[in-house]
C-alpha positions as CSV (number, residue, x, y, z in Angstrom):
1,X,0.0,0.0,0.0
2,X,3.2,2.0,0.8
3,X,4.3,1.7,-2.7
4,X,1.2,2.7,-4.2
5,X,0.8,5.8,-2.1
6,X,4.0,6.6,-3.2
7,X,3.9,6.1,-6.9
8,X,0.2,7.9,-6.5
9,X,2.0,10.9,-5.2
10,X,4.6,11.0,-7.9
11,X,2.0,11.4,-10.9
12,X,-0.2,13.7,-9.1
13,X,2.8,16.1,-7.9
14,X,5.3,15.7,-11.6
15,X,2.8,17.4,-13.5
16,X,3.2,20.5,-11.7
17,X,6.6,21.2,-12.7
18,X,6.4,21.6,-16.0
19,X,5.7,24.9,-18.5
20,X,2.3,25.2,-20.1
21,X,1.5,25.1,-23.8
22,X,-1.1,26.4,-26.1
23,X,-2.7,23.7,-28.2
24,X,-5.0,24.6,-30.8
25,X,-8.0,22.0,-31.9
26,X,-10.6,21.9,-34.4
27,X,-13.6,20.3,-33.9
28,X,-16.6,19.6,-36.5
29,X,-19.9,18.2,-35.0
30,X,-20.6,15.4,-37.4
31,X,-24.1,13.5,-38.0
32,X,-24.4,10.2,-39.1
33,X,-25.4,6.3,-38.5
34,X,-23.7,3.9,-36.3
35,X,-24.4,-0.4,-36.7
36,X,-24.1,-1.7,-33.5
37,X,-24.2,-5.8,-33.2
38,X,-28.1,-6.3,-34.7
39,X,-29.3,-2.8,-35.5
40,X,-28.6,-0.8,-38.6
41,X,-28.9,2.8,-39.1
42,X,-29.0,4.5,-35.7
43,X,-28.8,8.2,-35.8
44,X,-25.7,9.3,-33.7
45,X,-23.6,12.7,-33.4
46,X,-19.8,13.3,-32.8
47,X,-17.5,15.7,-32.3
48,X,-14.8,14.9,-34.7
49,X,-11.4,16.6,-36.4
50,X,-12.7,16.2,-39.2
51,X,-15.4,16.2,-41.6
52,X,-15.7,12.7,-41.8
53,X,-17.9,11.4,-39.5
54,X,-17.2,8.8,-36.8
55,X,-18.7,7.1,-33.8
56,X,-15.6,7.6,-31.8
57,X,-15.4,11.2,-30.1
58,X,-12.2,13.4,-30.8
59,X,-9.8,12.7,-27.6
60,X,-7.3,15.2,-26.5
61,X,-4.4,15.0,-23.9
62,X,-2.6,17.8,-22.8
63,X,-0.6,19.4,-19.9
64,X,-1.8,20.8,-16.9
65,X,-1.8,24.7,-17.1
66,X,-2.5,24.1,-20.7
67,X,-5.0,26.3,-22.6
68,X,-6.9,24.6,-25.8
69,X,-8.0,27.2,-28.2
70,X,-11.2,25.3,-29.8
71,X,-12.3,26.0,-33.1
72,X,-15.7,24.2,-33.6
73,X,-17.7,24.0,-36.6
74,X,-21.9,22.8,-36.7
75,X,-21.4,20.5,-39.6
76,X,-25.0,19.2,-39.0
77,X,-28.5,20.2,-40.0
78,X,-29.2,21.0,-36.5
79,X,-28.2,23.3,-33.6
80,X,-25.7,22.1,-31.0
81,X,-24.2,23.6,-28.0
82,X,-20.6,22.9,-26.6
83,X,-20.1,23.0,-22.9
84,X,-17.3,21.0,-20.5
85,X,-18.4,19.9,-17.1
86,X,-16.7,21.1,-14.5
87,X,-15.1,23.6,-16.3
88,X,-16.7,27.3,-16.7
89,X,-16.1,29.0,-19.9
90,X,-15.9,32.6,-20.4
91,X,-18.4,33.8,-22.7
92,X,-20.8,30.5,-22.9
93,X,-22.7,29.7,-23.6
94,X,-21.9,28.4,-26.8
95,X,-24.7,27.9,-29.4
96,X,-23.5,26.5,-33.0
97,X,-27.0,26.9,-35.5
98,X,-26.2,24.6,-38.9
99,X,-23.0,25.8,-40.5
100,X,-21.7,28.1,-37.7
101,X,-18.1,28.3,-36.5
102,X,-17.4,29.6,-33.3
103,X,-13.9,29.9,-31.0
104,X,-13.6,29.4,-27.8
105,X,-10.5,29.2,-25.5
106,X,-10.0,27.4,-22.5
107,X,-7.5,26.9,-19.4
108,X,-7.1,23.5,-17.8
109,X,-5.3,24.4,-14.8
110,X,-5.5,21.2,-12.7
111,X,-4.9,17.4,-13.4
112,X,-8.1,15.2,-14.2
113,X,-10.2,14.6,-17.2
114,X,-13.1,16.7,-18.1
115,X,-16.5,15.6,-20.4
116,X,-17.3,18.0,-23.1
117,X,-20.3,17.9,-24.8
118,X,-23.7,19.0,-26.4
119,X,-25.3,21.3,-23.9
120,X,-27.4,22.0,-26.1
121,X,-31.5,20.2,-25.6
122,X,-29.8,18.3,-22.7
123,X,-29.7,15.7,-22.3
124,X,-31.4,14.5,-26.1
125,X,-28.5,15.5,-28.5
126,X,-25.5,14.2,-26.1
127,X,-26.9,10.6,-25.8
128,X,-27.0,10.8,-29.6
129,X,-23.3,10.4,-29.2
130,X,-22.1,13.9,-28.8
131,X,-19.5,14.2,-26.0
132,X,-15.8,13.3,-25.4
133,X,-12.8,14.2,-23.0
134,X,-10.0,16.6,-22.3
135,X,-7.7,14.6,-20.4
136,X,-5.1,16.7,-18.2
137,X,-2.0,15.5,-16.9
138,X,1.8,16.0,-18.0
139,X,3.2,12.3,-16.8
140,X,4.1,10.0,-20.1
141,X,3.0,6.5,-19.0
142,X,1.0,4.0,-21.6
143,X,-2.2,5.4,-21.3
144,X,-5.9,3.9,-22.6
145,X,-9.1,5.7,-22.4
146,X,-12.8,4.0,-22.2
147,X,-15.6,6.6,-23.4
148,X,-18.6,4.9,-22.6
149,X,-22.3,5.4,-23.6
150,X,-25.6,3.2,-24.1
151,X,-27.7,3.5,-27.0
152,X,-31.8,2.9,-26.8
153,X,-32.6,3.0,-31.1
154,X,-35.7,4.3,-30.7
155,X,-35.0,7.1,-28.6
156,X,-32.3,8.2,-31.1
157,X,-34.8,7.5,-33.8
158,X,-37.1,9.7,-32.4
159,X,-34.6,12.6,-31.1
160,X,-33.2,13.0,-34.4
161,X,-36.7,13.4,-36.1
162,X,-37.5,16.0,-33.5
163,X,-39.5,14.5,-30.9
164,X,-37.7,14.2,-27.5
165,X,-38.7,11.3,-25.5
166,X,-39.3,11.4,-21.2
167,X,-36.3,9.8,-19.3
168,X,-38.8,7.0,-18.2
169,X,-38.9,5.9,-21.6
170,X,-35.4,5.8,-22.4
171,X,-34.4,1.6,-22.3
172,X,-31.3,1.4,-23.9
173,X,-30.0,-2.4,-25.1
174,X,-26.8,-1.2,-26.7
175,X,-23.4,-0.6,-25.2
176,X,-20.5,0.5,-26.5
177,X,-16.2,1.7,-25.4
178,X,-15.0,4.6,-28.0
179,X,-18.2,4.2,-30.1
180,X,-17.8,0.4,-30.4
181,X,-19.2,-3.2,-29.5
182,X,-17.3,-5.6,-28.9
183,X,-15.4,-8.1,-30.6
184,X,-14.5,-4.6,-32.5
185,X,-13.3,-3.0,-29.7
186,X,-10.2,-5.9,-29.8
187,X,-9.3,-4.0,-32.1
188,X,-9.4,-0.5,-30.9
189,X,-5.6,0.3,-29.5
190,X,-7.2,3.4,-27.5
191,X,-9.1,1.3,-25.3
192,X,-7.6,-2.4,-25.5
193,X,-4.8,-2.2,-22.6
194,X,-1.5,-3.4,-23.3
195,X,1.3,-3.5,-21.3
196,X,4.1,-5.2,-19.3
197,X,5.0,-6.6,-15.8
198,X,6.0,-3.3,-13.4
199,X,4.7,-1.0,-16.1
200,X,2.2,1.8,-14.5
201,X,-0.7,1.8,-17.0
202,X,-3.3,4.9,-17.0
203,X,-6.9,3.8,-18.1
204,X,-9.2,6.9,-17.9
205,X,-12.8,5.7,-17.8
206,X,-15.6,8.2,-19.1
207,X,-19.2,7.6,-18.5
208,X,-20.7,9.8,-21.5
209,X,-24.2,8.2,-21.2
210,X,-27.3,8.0,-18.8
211,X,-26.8,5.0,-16.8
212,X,-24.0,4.0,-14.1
213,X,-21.7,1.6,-15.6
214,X,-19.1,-0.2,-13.4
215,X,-15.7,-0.9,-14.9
216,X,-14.4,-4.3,-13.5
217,X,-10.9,-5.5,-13.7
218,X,-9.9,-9.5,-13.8
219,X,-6.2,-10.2,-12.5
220,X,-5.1,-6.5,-11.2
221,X,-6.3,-4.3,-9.4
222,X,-6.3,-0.3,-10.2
223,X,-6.2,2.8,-7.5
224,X,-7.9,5.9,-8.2
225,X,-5.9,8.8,-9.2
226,X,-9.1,11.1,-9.9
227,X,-12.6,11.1,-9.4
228,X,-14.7,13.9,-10.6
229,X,-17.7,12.8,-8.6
230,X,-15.8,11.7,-5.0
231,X,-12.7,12.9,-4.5
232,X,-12.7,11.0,-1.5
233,X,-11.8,8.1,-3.0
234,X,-9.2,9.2,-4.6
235,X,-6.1,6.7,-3.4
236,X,-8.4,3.8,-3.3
237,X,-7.0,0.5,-4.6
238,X,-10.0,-1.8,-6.0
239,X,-10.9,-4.2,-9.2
240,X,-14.2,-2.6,-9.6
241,X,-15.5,1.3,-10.6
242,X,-18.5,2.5,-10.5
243,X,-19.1,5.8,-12.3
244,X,-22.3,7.5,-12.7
245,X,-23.7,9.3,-15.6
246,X,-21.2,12.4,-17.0
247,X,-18.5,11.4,-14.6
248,X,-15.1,10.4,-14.9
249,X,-12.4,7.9,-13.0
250,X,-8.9,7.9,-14.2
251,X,-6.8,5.3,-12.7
252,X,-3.4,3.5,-12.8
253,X,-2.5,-0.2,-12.6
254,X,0.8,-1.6,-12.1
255,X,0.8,-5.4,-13.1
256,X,2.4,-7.9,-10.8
257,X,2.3,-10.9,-13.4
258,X,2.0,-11.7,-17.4
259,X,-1.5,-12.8,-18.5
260,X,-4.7,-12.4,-20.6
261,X,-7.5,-11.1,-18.5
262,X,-11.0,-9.2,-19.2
263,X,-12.1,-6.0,-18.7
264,X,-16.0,-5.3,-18.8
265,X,-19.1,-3.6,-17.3
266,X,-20.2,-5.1,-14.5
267,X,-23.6,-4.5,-14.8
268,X,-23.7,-7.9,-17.0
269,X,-26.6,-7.0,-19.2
270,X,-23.9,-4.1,-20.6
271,X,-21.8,-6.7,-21.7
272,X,-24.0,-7.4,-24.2
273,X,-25.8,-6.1,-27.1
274,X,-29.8,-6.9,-27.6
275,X,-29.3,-9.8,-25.3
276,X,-26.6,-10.9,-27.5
277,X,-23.2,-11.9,-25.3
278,X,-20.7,-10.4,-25.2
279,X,-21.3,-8.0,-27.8
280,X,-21.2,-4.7,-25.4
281,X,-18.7,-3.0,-23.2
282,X,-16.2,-6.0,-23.2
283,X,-12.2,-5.7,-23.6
284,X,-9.2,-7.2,-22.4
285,X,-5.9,-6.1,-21.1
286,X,-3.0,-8.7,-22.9
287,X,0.7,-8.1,-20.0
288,X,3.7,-9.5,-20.8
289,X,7.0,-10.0,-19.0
């Protein structure tokens, strides 16, 4: 536990030391249709970088003290809004109508990892897919990110044709890490961990949807270098995360032996897709002497 402490101290503290950066990034808020498992066609929307739509969300990493000057264009038919939890933006907020471009900048001045998203007819247009993460911290270690959200076809069906569904009725059956299901996600480098013995892995976890979903690790366990909802538990050493909806966990794992070992949801029925196993949030982590 000594150790851990320790090494925890070291990547919270490192990052502090070191000169901020400007980093410019533009953003175009893409529509389109994801296939998930059995259903075709599902109307989703990303922020991408660039006009090629994809289900997977743009991802940035950058220092803390770091400022991102965001230039984000309404590629889409409809209006969308751009807003990052936690994080108050002068100026906001931002409304983009079809075909605007606007600028705005932003200073991340401490370490975590912060949820931006479609503010914009909350929550309807971000669980169409809309929302991805600034992670903050200067420490190079291998790092993996899980940006996870649940997908109920009707209720995209219906936002996207302009009528906006009550919460009650929202009964998602679709699951997905970076915008995918697996078996793709075995093939997704961003999310699927690899790594060696004694190597200190990151694996930020992003809950982008509606529903809790609980990250559970098989062989390791991880401790809990940030937590937007309890700080609290920030030093914690488990194999299981719960994190609610719009909330993020980073953690770090440190492997004590080679092996093959899954990574999934445990809430079980997210591990699959439809009722179909395991065609949901489902990945592995492959360590190696």
């Amino acid at each position: 536990m000594k150790r851990a402490l320790i090494l925890f101290a070291l990547i919270i503290l490192c990052p502090l030391l070191l000169k901020a950066t400007d980093v410019e990034k533009e953003l175009w808020i893409n529509n389109g249709t994801s296939d998930i498992v059995d259903a075709s066609g599902i109307p989703y929307t990303a922020f991408n970088e660039s006009i090629t739509f994809e289900t997977a969300n743009a991802f940035m990493h950058i220092g803390v003290g770091d400022t991102i000057s965001f230039t984000i264009h309404n590629n889409d038919t409809l209006t969308h809004g751009f807003g990052i939890k936690d994080v108050a933006i002068d100026g906001g907020p931002y409304i983009l109508e079809p075909g605007e471009t606007i600028s705005v900048e932003v200073e991340f001045d401490q370490f975590g990892a912060f949820i931006y998203y479609d503010d914009y007819n909350y929550p309807h247009y971000k669980m169409l897919g809309a929302a991805g993460v600034v992670y903050v911290s200067s420490v190079d270690h291998p790092f993996f990110y899980w940006n996870m959200k649940e997908y109920d076809k009707d209720w995209n069906d219906n936002t996207a044709n302009g009528t906006y569904d009550l919460l009650e009725n929202y009964n998602p059956v679709y699951f997905t890490i970076n915008g995918l299901s697996n078996p793709e996600t075995q093939d997704d480098p961003s999310s699927k961990i690899i790594g060696n013995v004694d190597d200190t892995l990151i694996v930020c976890m992003v809950n982008s949807g509606q529903m809790t979903h609980s990250l559970h690790l098989h062989g390791y366990h991880g401790t809990i270098m940030y937590s937007s909802k309890n700080e609290s538990h920030e030093g914690r050493e488990k194999d299981t995360f719960p994190i609610a909806s719009m909330e993020v966990v980073v953690i770090y794992i440190v492997p004590d032996k080679p092996g093959i070992y899954p990574v999934h949801d445990h809430n079980l029925v997210a591990t699959s897709g439809n009722g179909l196993y395991a065609n949901g949030m489902f990945q592995i982590m492959e360590i190696s002497e």
